[in-house]
C-alpha positions in Angstrom: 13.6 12.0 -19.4 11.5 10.7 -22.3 8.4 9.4 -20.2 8.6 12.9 -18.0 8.4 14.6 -20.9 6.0 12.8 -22.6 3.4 13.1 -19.7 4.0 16.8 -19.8 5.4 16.6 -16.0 7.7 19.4 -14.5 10.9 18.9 -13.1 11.0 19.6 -9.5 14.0 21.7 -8.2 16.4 19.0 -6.3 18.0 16.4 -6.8 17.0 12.7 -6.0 16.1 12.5 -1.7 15.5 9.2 -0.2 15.7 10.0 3.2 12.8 12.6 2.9 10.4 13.0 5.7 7.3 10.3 5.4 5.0 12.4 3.2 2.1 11.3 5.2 3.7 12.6 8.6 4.6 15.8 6.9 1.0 16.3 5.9 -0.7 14.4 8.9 -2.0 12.3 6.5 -3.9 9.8 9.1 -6.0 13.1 9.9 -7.1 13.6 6.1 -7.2 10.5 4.7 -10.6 9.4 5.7 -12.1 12.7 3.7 -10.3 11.9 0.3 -11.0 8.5 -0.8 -11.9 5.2 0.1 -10.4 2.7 -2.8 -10.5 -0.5 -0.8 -12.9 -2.9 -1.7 -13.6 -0.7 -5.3 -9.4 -0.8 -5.8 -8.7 -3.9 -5.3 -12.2 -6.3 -5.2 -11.4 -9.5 -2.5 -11.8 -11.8 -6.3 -8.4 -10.4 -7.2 -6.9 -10.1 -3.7 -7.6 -14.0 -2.4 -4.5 -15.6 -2.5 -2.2 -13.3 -4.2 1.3 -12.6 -4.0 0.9 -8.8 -3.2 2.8 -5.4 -3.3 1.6 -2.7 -1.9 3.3 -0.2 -3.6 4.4 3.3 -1.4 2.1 1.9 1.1 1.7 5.0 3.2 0.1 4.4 6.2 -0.1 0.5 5.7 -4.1 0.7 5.3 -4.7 -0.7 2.4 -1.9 -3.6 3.3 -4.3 -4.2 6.4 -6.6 -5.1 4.2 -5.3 -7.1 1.5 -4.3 -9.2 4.9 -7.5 -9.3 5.9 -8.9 -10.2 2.7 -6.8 -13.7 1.8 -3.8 -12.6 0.1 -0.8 -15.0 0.4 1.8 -12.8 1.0 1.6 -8.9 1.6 5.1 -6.9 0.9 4.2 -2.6 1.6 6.8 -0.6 0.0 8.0 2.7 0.8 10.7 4.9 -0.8 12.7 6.2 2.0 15.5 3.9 2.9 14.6 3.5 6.7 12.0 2.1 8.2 11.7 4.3 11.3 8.4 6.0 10.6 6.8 3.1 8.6 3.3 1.8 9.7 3.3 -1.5 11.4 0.5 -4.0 10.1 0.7 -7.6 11.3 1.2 -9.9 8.1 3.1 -7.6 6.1 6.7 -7.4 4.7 7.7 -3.6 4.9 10.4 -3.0 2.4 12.0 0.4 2.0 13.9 2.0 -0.5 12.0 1.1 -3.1 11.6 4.0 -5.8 10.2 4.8 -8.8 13.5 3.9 -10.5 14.0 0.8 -8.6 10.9 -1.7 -8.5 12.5 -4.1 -10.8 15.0 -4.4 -9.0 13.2 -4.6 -5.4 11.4 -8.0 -6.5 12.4 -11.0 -8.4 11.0 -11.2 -12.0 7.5 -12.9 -12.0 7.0 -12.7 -8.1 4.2 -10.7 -8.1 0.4 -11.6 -8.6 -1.3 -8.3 -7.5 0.6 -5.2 -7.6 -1.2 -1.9 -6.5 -0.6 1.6 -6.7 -2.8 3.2 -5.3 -2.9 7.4 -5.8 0.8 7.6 -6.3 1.0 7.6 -9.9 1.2 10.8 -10.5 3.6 11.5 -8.0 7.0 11.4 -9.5 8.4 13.7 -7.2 11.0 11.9 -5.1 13.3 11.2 -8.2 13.4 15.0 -9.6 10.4 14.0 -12.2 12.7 11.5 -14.4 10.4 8.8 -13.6 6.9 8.7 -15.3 4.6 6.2 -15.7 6.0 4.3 -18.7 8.9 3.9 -17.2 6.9 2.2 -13.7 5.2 0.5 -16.2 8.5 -1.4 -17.9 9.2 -2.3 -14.5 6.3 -3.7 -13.1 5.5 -6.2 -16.2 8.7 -7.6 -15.2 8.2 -8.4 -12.0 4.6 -9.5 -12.5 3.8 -13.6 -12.6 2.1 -14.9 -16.1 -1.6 -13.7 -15.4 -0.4 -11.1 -13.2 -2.4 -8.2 -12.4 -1.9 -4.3 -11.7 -4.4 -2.3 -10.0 -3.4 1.7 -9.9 -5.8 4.7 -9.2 -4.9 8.1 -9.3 -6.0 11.9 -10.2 -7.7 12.3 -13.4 -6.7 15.6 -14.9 -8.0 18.4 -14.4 -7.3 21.9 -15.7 -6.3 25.0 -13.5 -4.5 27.6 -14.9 -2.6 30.0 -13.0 -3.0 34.1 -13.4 0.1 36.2 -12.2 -2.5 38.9 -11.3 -3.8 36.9 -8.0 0.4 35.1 -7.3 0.1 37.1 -4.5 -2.9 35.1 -2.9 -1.2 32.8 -0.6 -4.5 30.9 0.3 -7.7 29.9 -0.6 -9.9 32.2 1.4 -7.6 35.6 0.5 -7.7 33.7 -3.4 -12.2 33.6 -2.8 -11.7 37.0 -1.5 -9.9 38.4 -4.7 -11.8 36.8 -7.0 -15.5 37.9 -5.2 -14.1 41.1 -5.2 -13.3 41.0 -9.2 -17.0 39.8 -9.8 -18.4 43.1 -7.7 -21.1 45.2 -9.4 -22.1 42.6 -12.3 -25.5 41.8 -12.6 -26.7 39.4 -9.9 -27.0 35.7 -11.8 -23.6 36.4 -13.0 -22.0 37.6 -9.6 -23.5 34.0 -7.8 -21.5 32.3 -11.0 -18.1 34.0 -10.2 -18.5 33.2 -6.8 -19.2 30.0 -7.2 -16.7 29.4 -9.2 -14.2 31.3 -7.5 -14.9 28.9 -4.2 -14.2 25.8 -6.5 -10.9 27.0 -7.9 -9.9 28.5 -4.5 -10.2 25.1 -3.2 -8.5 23.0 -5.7 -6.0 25.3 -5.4 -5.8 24.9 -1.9 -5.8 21.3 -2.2 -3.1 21.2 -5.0 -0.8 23.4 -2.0 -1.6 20.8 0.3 -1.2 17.9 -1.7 2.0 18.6 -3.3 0.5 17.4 -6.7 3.2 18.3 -9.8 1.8 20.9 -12.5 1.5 19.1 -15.8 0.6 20.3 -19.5 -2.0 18.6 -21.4 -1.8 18.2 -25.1 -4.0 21.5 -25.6 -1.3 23.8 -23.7 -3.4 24.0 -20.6 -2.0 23.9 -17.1 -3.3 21.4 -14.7 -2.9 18.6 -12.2 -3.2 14.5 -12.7 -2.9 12.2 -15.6 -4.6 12.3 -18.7 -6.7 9.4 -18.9 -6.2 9.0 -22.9 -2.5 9.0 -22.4 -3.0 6.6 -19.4 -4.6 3.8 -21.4 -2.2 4.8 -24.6 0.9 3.8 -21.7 -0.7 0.7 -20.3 -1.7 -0.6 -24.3 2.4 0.6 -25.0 3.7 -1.7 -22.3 2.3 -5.0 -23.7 0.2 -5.6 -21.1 -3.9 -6.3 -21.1 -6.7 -4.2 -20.3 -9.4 -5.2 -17.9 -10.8 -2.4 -16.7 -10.6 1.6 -16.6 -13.7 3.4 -15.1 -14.4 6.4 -12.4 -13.5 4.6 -9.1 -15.0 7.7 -6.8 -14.3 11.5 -6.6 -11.4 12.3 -4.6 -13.4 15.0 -1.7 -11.1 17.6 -0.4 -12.3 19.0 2.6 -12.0 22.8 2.8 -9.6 24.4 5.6 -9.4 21.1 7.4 -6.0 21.3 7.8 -5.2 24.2 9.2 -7.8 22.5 11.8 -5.3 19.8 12.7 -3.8 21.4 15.8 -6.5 22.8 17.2 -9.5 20.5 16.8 -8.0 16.9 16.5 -11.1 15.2 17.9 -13.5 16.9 16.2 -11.3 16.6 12.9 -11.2 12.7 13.4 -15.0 12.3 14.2 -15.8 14.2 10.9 -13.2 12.2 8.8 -14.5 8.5 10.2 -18.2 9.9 9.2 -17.0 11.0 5.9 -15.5 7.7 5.5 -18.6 5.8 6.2 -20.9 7.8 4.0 -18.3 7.2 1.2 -18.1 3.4 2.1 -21.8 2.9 2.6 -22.7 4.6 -0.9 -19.7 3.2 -3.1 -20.1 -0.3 -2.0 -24.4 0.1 -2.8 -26.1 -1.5 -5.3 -26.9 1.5 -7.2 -22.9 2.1 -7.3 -22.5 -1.3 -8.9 -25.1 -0.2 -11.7 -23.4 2.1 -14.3 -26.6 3.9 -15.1 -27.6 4.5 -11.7 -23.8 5.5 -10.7 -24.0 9.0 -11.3 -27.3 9.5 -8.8 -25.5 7.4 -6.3 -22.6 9.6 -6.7 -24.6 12.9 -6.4 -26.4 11.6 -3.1 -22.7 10.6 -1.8 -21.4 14.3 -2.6 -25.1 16.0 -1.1 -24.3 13.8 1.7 -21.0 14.9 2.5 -21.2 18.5 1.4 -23.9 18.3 4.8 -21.1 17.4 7.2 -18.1 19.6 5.4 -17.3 22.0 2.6 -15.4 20.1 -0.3 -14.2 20.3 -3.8 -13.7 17.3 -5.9 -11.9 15.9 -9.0 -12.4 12.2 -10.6 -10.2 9.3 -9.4 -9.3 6.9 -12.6 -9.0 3.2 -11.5 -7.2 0.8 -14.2 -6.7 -3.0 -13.8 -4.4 -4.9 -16.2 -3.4 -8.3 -16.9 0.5 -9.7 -17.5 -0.3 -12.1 -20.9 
C-alpha cells in the first residue's frame, strides 16, 4: 500500500476482479474514443516504434497496437487484464496476452524483452487490483522487463482539482448539477452571473466526465480533491526508479464531449460521424507544424479547441506524455 498511498489514491470497495467486463464495452468506448484523444503518432513518434520489441500495455481496443504494426515495430504483444480473451480486439500482427495486471507485468515478460513499452491513459487507473498498485510499483516492474536502452512511453490525466460539496450530492448529472448551480448564481449582478455559469457548465462537465470515466478521486499534497496524477510526483517516481528522462511535455487536452453518451443508443450514426471529425481536426492540428513549435503550441492548441467546440460542447483537462530511457 505504500505507492497507493503515496499518490494519494483511494481504495476502491472490492476485492481484486479479473474477469471484469472489458471497460471499453461497458463504456462503448469505440463510440467515444475518437472525441478524447489522439496520442498516436505524438505518443509514440514512428523513430521510437521502427523495429521495436513492443507492448502495448491494457491495449483496449487494439488501436494503438494497429499502429505500432503499421509503423515497423518487430514484434507487437497488446495486453489486457482480464484473464480471457473473449472480448479482446483482433489486430493482425499482434500477440494478445491476457491476464496481465498491474501486479503482474514482471512476471508476464521475460527480463529485458522489451524495447518500447507503452501505457497509454491507464496510469492512473489502479482500479482493477482494489488501488494497491500505483505507479512506482508499475514502474519497478517495467525497468525489469525493459532491454538496455529500453524505452517507456506513458500518457495520462494531469491533475486536476474538483472538489465535491455535500450541498449539490443529490445532483445525479451534469445538466440537474448546471441547473443547481445557475440557480445559486440568480440575482447577482450580471458580469458575475455569466462567471458562475460559466463555470458551473465546466465543473458540471468534468464531473460528468469523471462519472463516465470511472477516474479514482485522489488528494494532492495541498488537501484538495481531484482526479489524475500530479505531474511533480510523476517525474519524482520516474527519477526514483533509476530510470532516464527524455521527455515530459503536454501531449494534447483530453476533450470530453458533453451528453454524448447518453446519445449512444439513440443516434449511433450521427455519434460516429461526429467522433471521426473530431478525430481529424485533432490529428490535422496536433501533427501541424505550429504544434511542433513550442511557442506557437498554445495558438495551435486554441484553434484545435475553437475548432472542435464548433462541432460539440466539451470540457477539457491536460494529458501529460513522459518518455524514459532503461540505462
Amino acid at each position: 500500500m505504500v505507492a497507493a498511498r503515496r499518490y494519494g489514491v483511494r481504495p476502491y470497495d472490492g476485492g481484486v476482479t479479473a474477469t471484469v467486463p472489458l471497460w471499453e464495452r461497458e463504456r462503448r468506448w469505440p463510440l467515444m474514443r475518437p472525441f478524447v484523444y489522439y496520442l498516436m503518432e505524438n505518443f509514440a513518434p514512428p523513430s521510437l516504434v521502427a523495429g521495436a520489441r513492443a507492448v502495448d500495455f491494457s491495449a483496449g481496443l487494439g488501436d494503438l497496437s494497429r499502429y505500432l504494426v503499421a509503423g515497423g515495430a518487430a514484434s507487437v504483444i497488446a495486453t489486457v487484464p482480464e484473464a480471457s480473451l473473449d472480448q479482446a480486439s483482433a489486430v493482425d500482427g499482434v500477440e494478445w496476452r491476457p491476464g496481465v495486471l498491474a501486479s503482474r507485468i514482471r512476471e508476464s515478460f521475460a527480463p529485458g524483452s522489451v524495447d518500447l513499452f507503452c501505457a497509454r491513459m491507464v496510469f492512473q487507473f489502479p482500479r482493477w487490483e482494489d488501488g494497491r498498485v500505483d505507479v512506482d510499483v508499475m514502474l519497478d516492474q517495467i525497468r525489469d522487463v525493459l532491454a538496455p536502452g529500453g524505452r517507456i512511453v506513458i500518457a495520462s490525466h494531469a491533475f486536476f482539482p474538483l472538489q465535491t460539496y455535500s450541498s449539490l450530492a443529490t445532483e445525479k448529472d451534469s445538466e440537474a448539477l448546471v441547473a443547481k448551480l445557475v440557480s445559486l448564481a440568480t440575482g447577482a449582478p450580471r458580469d458575475v452571473h455569466e462567471i458562475l455559469t460559466e463555470e458551473a457548465q465546466r465543473l458540471a462537465g468534468l464531473a460528468e466526465m469523471v462519472q463516465y470515466l470511472g477516474l479514482p478521486p485522489r488528494d494532492s499534497s495541498a488537501g484538495m480533491t481531484g482526479y489524475g496524477l500530479r505531474v511533480p510526483l510523476l517525474v519524482d517516481s520516474f527519477i526514483r526508479s533509476g530510470l532516464t528522462l527524455e521527455a515530459v511535455d503536454d501531449a494534447e487536452p483530453f476533450t470530453f464531449p458533453l451528453g454524448v453518451w447518453e446519445r449512444f443508443e439513440t443516434a449511433e450514426a450521427e455519434v460516429r460521424r461526429l467522433g471521426a471529425e473530431v478525430m481529424a481536426i485533432k490529428r490535422r492540428w496536433l501533427l501541424s507544424p505550429e504544434a511542433a513549435d513550442p511557442y506557437t503550441r498554445p495558438g495551435a492548441v486554441r484553434s484545435m479547441l475553437r475548432e472542435i467546440r464548433r462541432q460539440i460542447p466539451v470540457v477539457w483537462v491536460p494529458i501529460v506524455r513522459i518518455v524514459a530511457r532503461k540505462p
